[in-house]
C-alpha positions in Angstrom: -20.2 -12.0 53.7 -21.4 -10.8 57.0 -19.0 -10.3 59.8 -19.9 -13.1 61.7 -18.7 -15.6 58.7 -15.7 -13.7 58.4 -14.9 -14.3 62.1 -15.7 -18.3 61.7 -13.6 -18.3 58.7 -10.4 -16.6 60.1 -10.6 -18.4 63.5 -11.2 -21.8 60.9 -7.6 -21.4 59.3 -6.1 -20.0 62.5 -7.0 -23.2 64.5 -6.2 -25.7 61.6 -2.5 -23.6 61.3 -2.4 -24.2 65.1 -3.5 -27.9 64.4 -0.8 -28.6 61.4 1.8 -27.7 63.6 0.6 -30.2 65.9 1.2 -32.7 62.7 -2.0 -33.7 64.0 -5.2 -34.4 61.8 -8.6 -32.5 62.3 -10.2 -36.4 63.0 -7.4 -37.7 65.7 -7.2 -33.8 67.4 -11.6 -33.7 68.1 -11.1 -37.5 69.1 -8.5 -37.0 71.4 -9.6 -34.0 72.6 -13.7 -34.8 73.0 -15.0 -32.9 70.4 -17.5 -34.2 68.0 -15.2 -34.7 64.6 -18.4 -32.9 62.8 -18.5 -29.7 64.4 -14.4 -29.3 64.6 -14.2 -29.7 60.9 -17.2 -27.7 60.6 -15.0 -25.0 63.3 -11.8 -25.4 60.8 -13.9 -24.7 57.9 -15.6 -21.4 58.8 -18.9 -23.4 58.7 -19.6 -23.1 62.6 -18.7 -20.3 65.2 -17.6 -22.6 68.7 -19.0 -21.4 71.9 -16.2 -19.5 74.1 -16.3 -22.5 75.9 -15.3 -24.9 73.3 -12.5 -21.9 72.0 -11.0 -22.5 75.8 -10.8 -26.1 75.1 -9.7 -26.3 71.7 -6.8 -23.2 72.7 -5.7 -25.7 75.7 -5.4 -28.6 73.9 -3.5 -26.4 71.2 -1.1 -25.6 74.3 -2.0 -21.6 73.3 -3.6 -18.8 75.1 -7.3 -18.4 73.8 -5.8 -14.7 72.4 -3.8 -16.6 70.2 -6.9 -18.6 68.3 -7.7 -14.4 67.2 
């Protein structure tokens, strides 16, 4: 596994621990939030590394600081 998979896949179950304590699900969080419910499930499953831009907006709507997605 290269280190860019590795990344995608840590940052994955760090944003869906984040999410869970939201009690949200993956589908209502990208809804509410904008996000395409595709590419955040691909982001929650290490599939797809998000732009910095879409880390910003998923950390904000996580109510975190975009350190805390790391």
């Amino acid at each position: 596994m290269n280190n860019m998979s590795a990344l995608a896949k840590k940052l994955g179950k760090r944003i869906r621990e984040l999410r869970k304590k939201q009690d949200s699900t993956s589908e209502k969080f990208a809804q509410e939030n904008g996000i395409s419910v595709g590419y955040f499930c691909d982001i929650e499953n290490g599939k797809r590394l998000p732009t910095l831009e879409m880390l910003e907006k998923i950390a904000k709507a996580l109510g975190v600081p975009l350190r805390e997605l790391f």
